[in-house]
C-alpha positions as MATLAB code, in Angstrom:
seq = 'XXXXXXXXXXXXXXXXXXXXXXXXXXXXXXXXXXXXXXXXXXXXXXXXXXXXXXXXXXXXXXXXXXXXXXXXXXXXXXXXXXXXXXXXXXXXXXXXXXXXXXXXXXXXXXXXXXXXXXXXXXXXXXXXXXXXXXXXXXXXXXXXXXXXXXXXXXXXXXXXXXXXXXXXXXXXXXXXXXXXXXXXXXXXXXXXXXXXXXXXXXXXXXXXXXXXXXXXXXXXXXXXXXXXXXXXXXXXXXXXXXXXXXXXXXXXXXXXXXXXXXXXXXXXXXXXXXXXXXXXXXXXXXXXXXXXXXXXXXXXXXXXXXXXXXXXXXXXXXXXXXXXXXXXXXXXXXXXXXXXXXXXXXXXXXXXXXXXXXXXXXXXXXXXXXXXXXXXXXXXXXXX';
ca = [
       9.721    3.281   16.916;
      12.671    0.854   15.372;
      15.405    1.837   17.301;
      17.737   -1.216   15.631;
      21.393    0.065   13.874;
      20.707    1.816   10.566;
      22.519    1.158    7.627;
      20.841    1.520    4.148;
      22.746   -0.746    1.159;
      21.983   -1.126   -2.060;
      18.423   -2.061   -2.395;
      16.759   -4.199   -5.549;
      13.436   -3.723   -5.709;
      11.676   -6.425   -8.088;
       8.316   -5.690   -8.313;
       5.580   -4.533  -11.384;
       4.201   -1.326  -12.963;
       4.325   -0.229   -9.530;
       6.443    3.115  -10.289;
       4.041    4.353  -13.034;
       0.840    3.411  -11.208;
      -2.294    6.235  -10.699;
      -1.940    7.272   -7.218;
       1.418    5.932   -6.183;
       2.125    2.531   -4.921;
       3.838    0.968   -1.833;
       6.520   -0.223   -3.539;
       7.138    3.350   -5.088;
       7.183    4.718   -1.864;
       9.397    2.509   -0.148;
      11.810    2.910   -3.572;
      11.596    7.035   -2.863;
      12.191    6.505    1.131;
      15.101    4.227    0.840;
      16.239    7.240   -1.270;
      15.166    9.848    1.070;
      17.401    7.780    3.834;
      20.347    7.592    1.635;
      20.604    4.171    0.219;
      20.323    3.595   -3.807;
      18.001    1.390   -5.426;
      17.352   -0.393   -8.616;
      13.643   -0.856   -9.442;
      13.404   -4.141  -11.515;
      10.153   -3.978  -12.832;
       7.779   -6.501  -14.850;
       7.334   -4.017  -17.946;
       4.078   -4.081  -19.914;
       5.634   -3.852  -22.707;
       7.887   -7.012  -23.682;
       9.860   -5.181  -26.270;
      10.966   -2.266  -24.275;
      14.612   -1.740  -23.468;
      15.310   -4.012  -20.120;
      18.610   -1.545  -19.822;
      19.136    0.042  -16.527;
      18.086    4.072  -16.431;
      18.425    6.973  -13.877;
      15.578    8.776  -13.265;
      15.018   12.354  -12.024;
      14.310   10.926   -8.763;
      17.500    8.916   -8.060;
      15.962    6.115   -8.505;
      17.336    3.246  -11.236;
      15.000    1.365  -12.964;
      15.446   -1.989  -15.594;
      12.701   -4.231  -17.121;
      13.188   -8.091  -16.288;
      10.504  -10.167  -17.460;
       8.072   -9.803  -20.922;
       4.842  -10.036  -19.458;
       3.430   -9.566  -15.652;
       1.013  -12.250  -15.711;
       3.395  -15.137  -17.432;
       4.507  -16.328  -13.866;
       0.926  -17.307  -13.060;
      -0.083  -18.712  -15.924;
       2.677  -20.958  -17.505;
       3.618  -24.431  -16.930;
       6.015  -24.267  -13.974;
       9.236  -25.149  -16.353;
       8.622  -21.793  -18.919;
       8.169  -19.849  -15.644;
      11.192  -20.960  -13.986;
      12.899  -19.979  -17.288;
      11.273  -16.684  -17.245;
      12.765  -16.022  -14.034;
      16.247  -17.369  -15.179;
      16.244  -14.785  -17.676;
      15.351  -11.667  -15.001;
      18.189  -12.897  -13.004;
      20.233  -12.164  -15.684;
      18.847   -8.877  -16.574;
      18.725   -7.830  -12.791;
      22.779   -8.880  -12.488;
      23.409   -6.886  -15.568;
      21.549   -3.755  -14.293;
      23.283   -3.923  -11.472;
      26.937   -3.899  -13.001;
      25.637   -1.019  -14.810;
      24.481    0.726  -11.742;
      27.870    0.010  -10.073;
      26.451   -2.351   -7.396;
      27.429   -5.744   -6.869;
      24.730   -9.055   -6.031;
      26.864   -9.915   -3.215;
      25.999   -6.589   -0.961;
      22.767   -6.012   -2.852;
      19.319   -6.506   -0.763;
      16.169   -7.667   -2.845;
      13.137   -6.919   -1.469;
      10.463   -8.804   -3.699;
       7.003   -7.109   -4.149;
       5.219  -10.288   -6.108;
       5.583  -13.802   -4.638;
       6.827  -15.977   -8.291;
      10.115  -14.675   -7.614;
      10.878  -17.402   -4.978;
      14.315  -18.564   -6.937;
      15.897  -15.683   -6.810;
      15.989  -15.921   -2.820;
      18.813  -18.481   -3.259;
      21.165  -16.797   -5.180;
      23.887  -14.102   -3.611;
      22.703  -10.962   -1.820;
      23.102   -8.971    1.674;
      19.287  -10.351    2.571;
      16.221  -11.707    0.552;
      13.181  -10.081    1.940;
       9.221  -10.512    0.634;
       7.003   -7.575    1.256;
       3.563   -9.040    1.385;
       1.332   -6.045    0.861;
      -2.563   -8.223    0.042;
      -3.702  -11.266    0.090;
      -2.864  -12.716   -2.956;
      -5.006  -15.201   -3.506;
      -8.052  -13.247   -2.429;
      -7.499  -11.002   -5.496;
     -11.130  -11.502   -7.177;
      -9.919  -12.294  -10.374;
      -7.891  -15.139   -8.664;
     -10.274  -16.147   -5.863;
     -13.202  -17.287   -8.420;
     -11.164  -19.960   -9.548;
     -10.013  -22.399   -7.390;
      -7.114  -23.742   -9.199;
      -5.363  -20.098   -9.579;
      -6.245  -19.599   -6.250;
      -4.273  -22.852   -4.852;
      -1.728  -22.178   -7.046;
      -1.264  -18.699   -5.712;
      -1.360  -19.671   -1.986;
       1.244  -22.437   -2.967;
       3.727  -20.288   -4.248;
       2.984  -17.542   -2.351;
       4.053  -19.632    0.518;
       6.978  -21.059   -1.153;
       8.179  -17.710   -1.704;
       7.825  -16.577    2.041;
       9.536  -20.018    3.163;
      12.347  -18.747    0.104;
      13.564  -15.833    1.819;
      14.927  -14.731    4.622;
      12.291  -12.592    5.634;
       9.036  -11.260    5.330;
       7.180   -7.833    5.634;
       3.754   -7.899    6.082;
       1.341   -4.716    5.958;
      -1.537   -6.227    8.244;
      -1.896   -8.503   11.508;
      -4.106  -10.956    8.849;
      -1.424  -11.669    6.895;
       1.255  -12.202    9.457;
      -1.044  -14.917   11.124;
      -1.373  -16.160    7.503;
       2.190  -16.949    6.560;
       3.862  -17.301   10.151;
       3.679  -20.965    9.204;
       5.761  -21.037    6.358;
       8.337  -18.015    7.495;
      11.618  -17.904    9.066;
      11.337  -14.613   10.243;
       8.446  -12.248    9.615;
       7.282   -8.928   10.992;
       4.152   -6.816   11.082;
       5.365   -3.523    8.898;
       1.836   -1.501    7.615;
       2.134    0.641    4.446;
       3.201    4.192    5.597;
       2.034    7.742    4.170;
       3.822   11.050    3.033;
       3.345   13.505    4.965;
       4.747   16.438    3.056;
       1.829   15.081    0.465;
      -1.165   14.901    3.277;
      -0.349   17.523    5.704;
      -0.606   21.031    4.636;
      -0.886   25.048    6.127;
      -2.230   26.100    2.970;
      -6.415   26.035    3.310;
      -6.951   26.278   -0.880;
     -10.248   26.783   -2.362;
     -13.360   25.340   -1.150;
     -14.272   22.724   -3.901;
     -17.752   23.199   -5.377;
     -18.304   20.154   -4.778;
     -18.203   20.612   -0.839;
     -19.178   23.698   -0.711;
     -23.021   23.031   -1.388;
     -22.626   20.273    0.955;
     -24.364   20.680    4.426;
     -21.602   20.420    7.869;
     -20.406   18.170    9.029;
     -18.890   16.505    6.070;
     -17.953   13.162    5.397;
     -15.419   12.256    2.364;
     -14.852    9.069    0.697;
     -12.112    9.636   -1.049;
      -9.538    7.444   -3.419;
      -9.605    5.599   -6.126;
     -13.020    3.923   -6.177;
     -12.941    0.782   -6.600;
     -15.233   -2.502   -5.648;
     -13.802   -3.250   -2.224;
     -15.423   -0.757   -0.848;
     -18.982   -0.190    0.405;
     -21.347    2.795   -1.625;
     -24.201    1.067   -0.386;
     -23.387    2.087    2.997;
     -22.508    5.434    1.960;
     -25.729    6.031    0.352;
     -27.775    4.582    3.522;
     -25.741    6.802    5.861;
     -26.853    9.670    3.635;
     -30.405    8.882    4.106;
     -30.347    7.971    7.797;
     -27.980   11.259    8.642;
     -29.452   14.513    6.185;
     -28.290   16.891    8.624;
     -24.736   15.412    7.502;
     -23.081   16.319    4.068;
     -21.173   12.885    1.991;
     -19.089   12.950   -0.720;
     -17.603   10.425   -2.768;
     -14.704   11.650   -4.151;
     -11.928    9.786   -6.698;
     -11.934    8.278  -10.267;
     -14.366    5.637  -10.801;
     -13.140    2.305  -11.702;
     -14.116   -0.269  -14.168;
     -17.554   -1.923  -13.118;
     -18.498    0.268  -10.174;
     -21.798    1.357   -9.859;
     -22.358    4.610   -7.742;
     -25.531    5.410   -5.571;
     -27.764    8.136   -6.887;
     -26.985   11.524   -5.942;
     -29.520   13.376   -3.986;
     -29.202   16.714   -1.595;
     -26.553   15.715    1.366;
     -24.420   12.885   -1.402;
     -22.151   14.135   -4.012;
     -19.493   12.277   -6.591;
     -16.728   14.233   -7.866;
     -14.441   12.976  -10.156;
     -10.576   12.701   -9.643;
      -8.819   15.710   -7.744;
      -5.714   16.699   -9.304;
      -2.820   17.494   -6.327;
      -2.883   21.280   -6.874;
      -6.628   21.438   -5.306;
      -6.308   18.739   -2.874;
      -5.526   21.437    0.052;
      -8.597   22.465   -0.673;
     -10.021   18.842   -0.155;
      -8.670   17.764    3.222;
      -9.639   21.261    4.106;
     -13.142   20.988    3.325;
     -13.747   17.542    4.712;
     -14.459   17.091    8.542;
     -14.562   13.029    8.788;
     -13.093   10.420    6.121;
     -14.657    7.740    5.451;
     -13.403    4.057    5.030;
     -15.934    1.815    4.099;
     -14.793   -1.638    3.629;
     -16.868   -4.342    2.272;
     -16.906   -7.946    4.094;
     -14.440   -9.887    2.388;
     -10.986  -11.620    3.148;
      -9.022   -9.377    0.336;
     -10.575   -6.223    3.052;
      -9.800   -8.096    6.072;
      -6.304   -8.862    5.324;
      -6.144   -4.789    3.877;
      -4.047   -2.494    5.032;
      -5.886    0.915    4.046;
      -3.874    3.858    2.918;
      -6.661    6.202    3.491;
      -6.302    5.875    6.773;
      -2.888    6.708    7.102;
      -3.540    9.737    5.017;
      -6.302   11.219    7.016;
      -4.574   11.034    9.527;
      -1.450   12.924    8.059;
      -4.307   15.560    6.793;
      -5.640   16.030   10.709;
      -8.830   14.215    9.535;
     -10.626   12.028   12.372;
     -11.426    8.354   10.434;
     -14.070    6.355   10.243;
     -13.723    3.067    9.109;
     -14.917   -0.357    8.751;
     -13.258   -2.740   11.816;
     -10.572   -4.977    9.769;
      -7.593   -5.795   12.068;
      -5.474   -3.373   10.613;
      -7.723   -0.713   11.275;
      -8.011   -2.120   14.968;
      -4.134   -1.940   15.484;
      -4.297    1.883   14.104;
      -7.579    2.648   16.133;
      -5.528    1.215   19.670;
      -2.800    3.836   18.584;
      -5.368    6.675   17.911;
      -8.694    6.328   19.873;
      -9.539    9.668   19.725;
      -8.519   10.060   15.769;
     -10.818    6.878   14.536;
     -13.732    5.388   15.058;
     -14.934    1.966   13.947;
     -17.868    0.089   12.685;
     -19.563   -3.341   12.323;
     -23.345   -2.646   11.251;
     -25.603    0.651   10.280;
     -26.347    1.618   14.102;
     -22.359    1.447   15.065;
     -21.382    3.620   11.846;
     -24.124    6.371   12.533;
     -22.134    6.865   16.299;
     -18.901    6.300   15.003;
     -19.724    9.236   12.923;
     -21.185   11.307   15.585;
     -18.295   10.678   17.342;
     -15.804   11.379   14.619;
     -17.587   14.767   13.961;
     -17.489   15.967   17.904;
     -14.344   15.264   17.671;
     -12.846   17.547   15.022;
      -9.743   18.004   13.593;
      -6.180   17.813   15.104;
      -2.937   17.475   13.451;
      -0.513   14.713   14.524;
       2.421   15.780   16.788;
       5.840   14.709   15.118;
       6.315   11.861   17.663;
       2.779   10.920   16.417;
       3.097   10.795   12.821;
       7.238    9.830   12.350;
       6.038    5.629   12.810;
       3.501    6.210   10.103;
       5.652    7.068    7.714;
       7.288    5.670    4.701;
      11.180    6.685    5.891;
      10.206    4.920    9.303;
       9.219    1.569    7.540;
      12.700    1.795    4.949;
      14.193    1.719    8.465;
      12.526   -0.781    9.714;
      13.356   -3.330    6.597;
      17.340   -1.417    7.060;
      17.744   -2.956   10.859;
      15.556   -6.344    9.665;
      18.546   -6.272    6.657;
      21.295   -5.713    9.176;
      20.308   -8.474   11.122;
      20.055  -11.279    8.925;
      22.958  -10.247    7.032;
      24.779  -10.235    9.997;
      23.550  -13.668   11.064;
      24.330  -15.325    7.427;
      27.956  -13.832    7.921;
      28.661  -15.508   11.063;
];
């Protein structure tokens, strides 16, 4: 646990369409816990729409929140000189957002979820940190061409060299830009637990209920990273075992075939997801092979755990640094053969909620603190 002094200033958060995404977003959460701790914060977001009002408003939440820049994918497209521009002009609009908000630059932290915002990092503030929260330049749509992706891992590092600072949510990316950074620090995404953990049973889902124990979940939004293929194979090797994949289906995905122990249900609204968690006796992570994965830093671990749900997962380093915290919680996986006793062993080993001590470092308000005493310290070094 960070045990460093704990103030929380003013926080600028620059980042994208993070606060209206499906599902939340780490930048949200960090926004809300900064909150939670008692420190204010201005989102500065890259709106989607480039006539909306860039004007600084309070939401119900606390929060502030301004638009800065017309389009979120300008910065990687342009010629250098329009995107320097671009970022000229969100300077602006952050400076007058925060004279509307009553803060000043000066004693202002920006924490910078994107990494074209690498200018910025010389200008005034209390500190200039980068939360690096993926591989950038492992995104698919970037990785398939190689000029966007050398132009990503070129700024990307110019950004981390920029500031003063640097979060990163996995062990990957740490090795990855301790190169290029003056100071950077392992700091993995974190999970609410007032969301995940819950006395209330709720109603057995349909869903799960026709499903044969022990039951294995998938659940999230589904998207390509992660392996169905697996899923499906487990369901045929294991029929004593009941798997569900659970979430809203994303663009291009391509489910296995249902068939007596594998079910897909569609997204599961927060008022029956009690009834979820409940239902489920092992979650399941299922990571393809690629370097976006291994450089991941899965939520749906984090929340499991939250829920009392033992994890299995594929073995990614992150997952390895969780699993040396939590042996008896989750359970890893190379091939086929290691999944089937992971899952054995995930199922014998039932359900157990985390102890406070436990779950208080997982959390969201325990990683604001950790950026507060990171903030401290290099504002205290620049001031001496």
């Amino acid at each position: 646990m960070d045990t460093r002094p704990v103030t929380f200033p003013d926080l600028c958060i620059v980042g994208g369409l993070q606060l209206d995404a499906p599902g939340g977003h780490p930048s949200k959460s960090m926004a809300q816990a900064w909150r939670e701790c008692g420190g204010r914060v201005l989102y500065a977001e890259i709106p989607a729409d480039p006539w909306r009002s860039v004007s600084p408003a309070a939401m119900p939440d606390g929060l502030w929140r301004c638009g800065v820049e017309p389009s979120y994918w300008l910065p990687r497209t342009w010629p250098e000189c329009w995107r320097r521009r671009q970022v000229a002009a969100g300077v602006r609009r952050i400076d007058r957002a925060l004279d509307a908000c009553g803060m000043r630059r000066a004693s202002t932290a920006f924490l910078y979820c994107g990494w074209f915002w690498r200018e910025m990092a010389s200008l005034a503030g209390a500190a200039h940190v980068y939360d690096c929260i993926d591989d950038s330049a492992a995104f698919p749509h970037i990785a398939r061409h190689e000029w966007m992706r050398r132009r990503v891992e070129a700024g990307e590092a110019a950004m981390v060299a920029a500031v003063q600072a640097t979060l990163a949510v996995s062990p990957t990316l740490v090795d990855m830009h301790r190169h290029a950074a003056t100071r950077i620090e392992l700091a993995p995404n974190g999970v609410d637990l007032a969301c995940w953990r819950t006395d209330a049973t709720g109603a057995l889902p349909e869903s799960l209920a026709v499903l044969p124990r022990p039951r294995a979940v998938l659940f999230g939004n589904l998207q390509d990273k992660l392996d169905y293929a697996l899923v499906a194979a487990l369901a045929e090797a294991m029929p004593h075992v009941g798997f569900a994949i659970v979430g809203p289906l994303m663009a291009g995905v391509v489910l296995p075939a249902a068939r007596q122990n594998l079910r897909w249900h569609d997204g599961v609204p927060q008022a029956t997801l009690a009834g979820w968690m409940h239902g489920m006796d092992v979650a399941l992570v299922p990571l393809r092979d690629t370097p976006f994965n291994r450089a991941s830093c899965p939520l749906k671990v984090l929340e499991a755990l939250g829920a009392g749900v033992p994890v299995v997962a594929s073995r990614i380093p992150m997952t390895e640094y969780w699993q040396a915290r939590f042996p008896d919680r989750i359970f890893l996986a190379d091939d086929m053969a290691g999944w089937q006793a992971a899952l054995s062993k995930a199922c014998a080993a039932g359900r157990r909620a985390l102890s406070t001590q436990e779950a208080q470092p997982l959390t969201w308000n325990a990683r604001a603190r950790q950026l507060a005493g990171i903030i401290h310290e290099v504002s205290r070094g620049a001031g001496a």
